[in-house]
BAMAR-879366 format. One record per residue (C-alpha): residue in three letters; chain; x, y, z; residue number from 0. Coordinates in steps of 0.2 Angstrom, whole numbers. Last residue first. Example, Ala and Ser with C-alpha at 12.3 -4.5 7.8 and 13.67 -1.06 7.14 Angstrom:
[atom 'SER'; 'A'; [68; -5; 36]; 1] [atom 'ALA'; 'A'; [62; -22; 39]; 0] 
end
This chain:
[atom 'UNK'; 'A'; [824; -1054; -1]; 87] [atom 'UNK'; 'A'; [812; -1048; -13]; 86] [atom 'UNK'; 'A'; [799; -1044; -5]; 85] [atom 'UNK'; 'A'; [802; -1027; -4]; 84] [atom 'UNK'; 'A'; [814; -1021; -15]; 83] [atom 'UNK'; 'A'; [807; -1009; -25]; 82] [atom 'UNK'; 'A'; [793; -1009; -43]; 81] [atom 'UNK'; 'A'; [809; -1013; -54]; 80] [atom 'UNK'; 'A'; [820; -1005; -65]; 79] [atom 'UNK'; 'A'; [823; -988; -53]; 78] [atom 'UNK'; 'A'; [834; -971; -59]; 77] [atom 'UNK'; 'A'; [841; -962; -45]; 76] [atom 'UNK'; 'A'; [854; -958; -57]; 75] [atom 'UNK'; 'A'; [869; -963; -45]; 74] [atom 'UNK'; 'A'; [872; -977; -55]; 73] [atom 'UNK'; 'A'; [859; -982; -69]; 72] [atom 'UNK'; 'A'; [871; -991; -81]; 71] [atom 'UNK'; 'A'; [878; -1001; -66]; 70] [atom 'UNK'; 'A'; [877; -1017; -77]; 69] [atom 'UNK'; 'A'; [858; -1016; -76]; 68] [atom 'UNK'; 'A'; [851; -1003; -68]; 67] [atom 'UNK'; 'A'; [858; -997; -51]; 66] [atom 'UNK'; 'A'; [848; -1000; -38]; 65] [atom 'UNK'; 'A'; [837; -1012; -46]; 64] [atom 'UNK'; 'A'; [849; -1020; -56]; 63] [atom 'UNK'; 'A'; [858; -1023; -40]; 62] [atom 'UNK'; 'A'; [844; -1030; -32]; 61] [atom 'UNK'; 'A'; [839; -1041; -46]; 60] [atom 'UNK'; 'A'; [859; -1046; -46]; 59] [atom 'UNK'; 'A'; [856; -1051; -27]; 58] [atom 'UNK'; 'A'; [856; -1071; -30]; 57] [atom 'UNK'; 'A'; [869; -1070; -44]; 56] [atom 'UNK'; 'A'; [881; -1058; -37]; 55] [atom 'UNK'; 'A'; [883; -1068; -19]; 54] [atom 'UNK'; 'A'; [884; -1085; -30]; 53] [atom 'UNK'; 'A'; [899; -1074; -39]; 52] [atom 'UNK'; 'A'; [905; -1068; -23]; 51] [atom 'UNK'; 'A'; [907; -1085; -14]; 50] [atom 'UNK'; 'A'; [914; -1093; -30]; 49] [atom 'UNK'; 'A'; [929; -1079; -31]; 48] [atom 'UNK'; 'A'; [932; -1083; -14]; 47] [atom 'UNK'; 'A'; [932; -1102; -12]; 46] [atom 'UNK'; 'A'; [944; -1097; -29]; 45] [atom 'UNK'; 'A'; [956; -1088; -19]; 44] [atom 'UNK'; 'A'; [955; -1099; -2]; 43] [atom 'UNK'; 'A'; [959; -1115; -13]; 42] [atom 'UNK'; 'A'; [975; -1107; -22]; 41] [atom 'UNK'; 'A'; [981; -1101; -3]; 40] [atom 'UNK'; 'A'; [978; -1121; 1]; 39] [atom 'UNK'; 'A'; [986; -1124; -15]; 38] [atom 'UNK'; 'A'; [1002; -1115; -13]; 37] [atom 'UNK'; 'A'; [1003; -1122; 9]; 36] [atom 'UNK'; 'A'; [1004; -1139; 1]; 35] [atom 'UNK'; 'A'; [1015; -1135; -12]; 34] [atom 'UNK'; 'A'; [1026; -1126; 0]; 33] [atom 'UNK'; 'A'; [1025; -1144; 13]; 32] [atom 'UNK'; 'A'; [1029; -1154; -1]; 31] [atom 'UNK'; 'A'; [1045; -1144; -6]; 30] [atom 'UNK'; 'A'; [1051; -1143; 12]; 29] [atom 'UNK'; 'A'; [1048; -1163; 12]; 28] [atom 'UNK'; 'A'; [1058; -1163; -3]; 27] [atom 'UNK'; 'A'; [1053; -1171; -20]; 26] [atom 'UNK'; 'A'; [1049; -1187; -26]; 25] [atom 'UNK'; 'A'; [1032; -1187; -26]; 24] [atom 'UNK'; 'A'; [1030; -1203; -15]; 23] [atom 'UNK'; 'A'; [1049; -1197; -4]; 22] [atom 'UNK'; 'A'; [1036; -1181; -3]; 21] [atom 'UNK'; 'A'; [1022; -1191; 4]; 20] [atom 'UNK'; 'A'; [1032; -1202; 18]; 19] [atom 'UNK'; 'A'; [1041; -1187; 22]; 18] [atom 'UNK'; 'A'; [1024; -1179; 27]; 17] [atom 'UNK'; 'A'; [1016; -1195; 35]; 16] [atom 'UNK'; 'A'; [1032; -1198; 44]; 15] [atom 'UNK'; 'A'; [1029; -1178; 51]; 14] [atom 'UNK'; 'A'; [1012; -1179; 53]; 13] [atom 'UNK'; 'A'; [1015; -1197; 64]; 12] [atom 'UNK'; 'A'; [1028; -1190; 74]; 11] [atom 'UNK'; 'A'; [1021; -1174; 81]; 10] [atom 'UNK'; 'A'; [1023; -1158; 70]; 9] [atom 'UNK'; 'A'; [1034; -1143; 76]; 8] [atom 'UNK'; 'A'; [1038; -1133; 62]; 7] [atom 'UNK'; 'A'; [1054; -1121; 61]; 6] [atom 'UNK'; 'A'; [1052; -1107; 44]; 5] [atom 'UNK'; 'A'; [1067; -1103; 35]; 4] [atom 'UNK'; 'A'; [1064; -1090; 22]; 3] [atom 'UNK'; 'A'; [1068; -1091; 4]; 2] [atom 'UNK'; 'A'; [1074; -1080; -9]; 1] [atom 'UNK'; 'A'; [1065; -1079; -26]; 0] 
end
């Protein structure tokens, strides 16, 4: 995979503290800095993916509702509760 160069500008402490850590792990700083910025994007993804699921599970009567369970009911007008209010 090529690589792009990209100029940081930290103040001294971060950037002690960063080669400091990588001399630890015993790789690169510009390896620990990419791992770094890998699992933050790896974080985001799965903060994600939890977000939506909770989402999912606290409106799935709503869904259902709407569209019958596991979407069965789509666009069929079709209803497997008495409606939405209240439920919220």
């Amino acid at each position: 995979m090529a690589k792009t160069q990209l100029n940081v500008r930290v103040d001294e402490t971060t950037a002690e503290a960063a080669r400091r850590r990588a001399m630890q792990r015993g790789m690169s700083v510009n390896r620990y800095i990419e791992e770094l910025v890998k699992q933050d994007a790896g974080e985001v993804g799965r903060t994600f993916v939890e977000a939506a699921s909770d989402f999912m599970k606290q409106y799935e009567s709503v869904f259902a509702e709407e569209f019958g369970e596991f979407g069965t009911g789509a666009g069929t007008g079709t209803s497997t509760g008495t409606g939405r209010e209240g439920k919220r």
